[in-house]
TORPA-4810 file (N, C-alpha, C, O; in nm, 3 decimals):
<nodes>
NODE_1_-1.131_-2.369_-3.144_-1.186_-2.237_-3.127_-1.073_-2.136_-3.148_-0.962_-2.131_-3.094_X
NODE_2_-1.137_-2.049_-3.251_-0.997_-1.892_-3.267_-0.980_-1.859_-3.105_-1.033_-1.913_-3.008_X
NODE_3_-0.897_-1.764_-3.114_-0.840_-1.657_-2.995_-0.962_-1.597_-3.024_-1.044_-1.615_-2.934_X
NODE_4_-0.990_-1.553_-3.088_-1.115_-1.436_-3.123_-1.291_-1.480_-3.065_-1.385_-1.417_-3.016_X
NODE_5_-1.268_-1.610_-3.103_-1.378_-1.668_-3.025_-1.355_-1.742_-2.870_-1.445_-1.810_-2.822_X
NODE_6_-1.227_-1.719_-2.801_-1.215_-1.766_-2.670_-1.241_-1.641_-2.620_-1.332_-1.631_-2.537_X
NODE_7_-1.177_-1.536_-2.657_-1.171_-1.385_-2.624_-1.340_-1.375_-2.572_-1.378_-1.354_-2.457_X
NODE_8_-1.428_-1.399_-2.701_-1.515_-1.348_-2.671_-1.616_-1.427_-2.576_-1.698_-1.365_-2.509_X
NODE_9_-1.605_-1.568_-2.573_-1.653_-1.642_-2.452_-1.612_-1.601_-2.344_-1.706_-1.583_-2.267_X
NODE_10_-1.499_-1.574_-2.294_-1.436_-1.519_-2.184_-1.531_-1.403_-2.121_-1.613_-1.414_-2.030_X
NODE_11_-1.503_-1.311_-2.182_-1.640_-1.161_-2.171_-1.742_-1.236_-2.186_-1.817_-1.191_-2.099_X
NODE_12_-1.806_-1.333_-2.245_-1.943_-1.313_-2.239_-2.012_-1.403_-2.102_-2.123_-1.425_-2.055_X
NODE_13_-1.890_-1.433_-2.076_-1.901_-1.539_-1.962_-1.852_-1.421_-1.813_-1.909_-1.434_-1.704_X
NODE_14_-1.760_-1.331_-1.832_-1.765_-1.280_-1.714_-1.893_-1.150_-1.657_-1.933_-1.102_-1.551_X
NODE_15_-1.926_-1.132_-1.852_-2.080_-1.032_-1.841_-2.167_-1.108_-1.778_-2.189_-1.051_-1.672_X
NODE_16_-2.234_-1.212_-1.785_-2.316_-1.304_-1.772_-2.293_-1.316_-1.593_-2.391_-1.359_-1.533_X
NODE_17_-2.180_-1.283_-1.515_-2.181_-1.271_-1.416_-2.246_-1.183_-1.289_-2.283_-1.200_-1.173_X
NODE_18_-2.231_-1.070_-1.399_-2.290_-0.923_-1.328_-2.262_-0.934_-1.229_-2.177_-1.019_-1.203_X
NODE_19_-2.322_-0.850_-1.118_-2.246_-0.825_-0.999_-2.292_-0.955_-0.913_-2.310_-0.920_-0.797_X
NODE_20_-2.311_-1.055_-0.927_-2.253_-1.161_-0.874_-2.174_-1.141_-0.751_-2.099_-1.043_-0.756_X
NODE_21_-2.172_-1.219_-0.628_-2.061_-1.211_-0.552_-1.893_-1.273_-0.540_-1.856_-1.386_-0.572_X
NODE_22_-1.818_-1.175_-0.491_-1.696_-1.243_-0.545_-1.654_-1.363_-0.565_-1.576_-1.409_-0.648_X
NODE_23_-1.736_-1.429_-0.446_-1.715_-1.579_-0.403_-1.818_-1.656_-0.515_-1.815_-1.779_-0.504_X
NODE_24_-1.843_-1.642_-0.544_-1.953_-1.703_-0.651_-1.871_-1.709_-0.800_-1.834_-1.813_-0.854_X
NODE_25_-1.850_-1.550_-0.861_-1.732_-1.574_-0.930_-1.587_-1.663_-0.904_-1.517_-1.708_-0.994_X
NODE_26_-1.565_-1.675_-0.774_-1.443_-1.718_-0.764_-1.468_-1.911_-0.770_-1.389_-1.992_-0.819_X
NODE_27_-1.563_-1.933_-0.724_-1.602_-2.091_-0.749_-1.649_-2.090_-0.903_-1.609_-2.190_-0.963_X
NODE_28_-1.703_-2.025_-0.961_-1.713_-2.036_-1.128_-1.591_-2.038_-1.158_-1.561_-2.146_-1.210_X
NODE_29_-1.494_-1.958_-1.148_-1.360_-1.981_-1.195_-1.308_-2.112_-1.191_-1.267_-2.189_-1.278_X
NODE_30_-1.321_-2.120_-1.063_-1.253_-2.303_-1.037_-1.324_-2.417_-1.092_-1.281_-2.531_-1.110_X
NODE_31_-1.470_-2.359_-1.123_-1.505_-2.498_-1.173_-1.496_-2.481_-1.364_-1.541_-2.569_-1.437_X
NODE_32_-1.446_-2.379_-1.405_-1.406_-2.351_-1.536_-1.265_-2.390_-1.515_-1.240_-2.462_-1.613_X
NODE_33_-1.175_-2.384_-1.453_-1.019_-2.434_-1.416_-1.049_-2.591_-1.441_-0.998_-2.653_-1.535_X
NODE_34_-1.158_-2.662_-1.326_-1.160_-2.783_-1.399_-1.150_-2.837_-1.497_-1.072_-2.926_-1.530_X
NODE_35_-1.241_-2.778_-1.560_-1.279_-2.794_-1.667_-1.149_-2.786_-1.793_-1.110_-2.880_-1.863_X
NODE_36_-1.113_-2.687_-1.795_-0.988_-2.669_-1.856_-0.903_-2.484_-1.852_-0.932_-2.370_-1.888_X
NODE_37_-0.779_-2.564_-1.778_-0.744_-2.421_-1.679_-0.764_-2.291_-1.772_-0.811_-2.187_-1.726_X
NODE_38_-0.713_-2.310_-1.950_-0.728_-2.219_-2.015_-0.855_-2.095_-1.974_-0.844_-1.976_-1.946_X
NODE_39_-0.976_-2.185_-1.983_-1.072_-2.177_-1.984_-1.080_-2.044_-1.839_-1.086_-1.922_-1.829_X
NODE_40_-1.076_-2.149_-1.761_-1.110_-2.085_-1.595_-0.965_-1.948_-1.621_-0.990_-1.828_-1.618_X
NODE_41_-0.865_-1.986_-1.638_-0.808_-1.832_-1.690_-0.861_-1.686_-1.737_-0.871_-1.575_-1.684_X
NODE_42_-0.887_-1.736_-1.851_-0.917_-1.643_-1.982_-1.065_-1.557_-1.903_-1.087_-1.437_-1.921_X
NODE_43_-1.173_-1.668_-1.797_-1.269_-1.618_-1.762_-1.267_-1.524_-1.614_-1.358_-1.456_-1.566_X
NODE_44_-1.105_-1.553_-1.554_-1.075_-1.485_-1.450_-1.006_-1.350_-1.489_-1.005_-1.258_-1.408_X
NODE_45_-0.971_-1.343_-1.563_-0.865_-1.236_-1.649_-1.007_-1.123_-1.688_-1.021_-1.008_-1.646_X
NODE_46_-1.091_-1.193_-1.770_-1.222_-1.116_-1.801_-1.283_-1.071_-1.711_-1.339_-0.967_-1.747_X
NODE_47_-1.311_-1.107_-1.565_-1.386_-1.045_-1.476_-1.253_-0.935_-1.319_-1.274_-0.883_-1.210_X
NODE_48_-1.110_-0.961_-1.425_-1.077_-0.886_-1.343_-1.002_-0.935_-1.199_-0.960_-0.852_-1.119_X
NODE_49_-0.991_-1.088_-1.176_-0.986_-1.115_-1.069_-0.884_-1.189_-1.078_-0.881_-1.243_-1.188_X
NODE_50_-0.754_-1.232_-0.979_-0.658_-1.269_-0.986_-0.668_-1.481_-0.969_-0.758_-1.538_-0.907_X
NODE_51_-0.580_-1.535_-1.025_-0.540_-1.699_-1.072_-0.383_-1.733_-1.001_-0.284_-1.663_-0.984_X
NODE_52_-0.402_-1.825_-0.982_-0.258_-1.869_-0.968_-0.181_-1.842_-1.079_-0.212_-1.882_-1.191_X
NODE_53_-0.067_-1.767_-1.053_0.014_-1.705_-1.118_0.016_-1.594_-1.192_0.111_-1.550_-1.257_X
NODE_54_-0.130_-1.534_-1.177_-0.140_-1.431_-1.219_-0.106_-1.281_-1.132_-0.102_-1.284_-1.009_X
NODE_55_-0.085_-1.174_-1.193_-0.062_-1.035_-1.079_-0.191_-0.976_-1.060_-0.236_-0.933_-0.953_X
NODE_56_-0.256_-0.978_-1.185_-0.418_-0.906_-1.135_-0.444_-0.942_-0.978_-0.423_-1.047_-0.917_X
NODE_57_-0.499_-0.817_-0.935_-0.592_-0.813_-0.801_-0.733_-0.807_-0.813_-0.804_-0.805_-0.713_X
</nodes>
């Protein structure tokens, strides 16, 4: 998969969240981390919300 097409899974995966609760996003994250950390990254970064090792709040 391009950058261009992770990019856009990322957003379409943190749109697809809508206002969702944090905790709900935050277990989607982890079970996208399972999956493959890239993954659970790129989809935590998109909704804004901080990862191990990341600074986002």
């Amino acid at each position: 998969m391009s950058p261009a097409q992770q990019k856009a899974l990322f957003e379409n995966t943190a749109r697809s969240m809508g206002d969702a609760p944090r905790e709900i996003k935050l277990r989607h994250i982890g079970n996208c981390t399972e999956a493959d950390p890239a993954y659970g990254h790129g989809v935590a970064e998109a909704l804004g919300l901080r990862t191990a090792g990341s600074a986002k709040a």
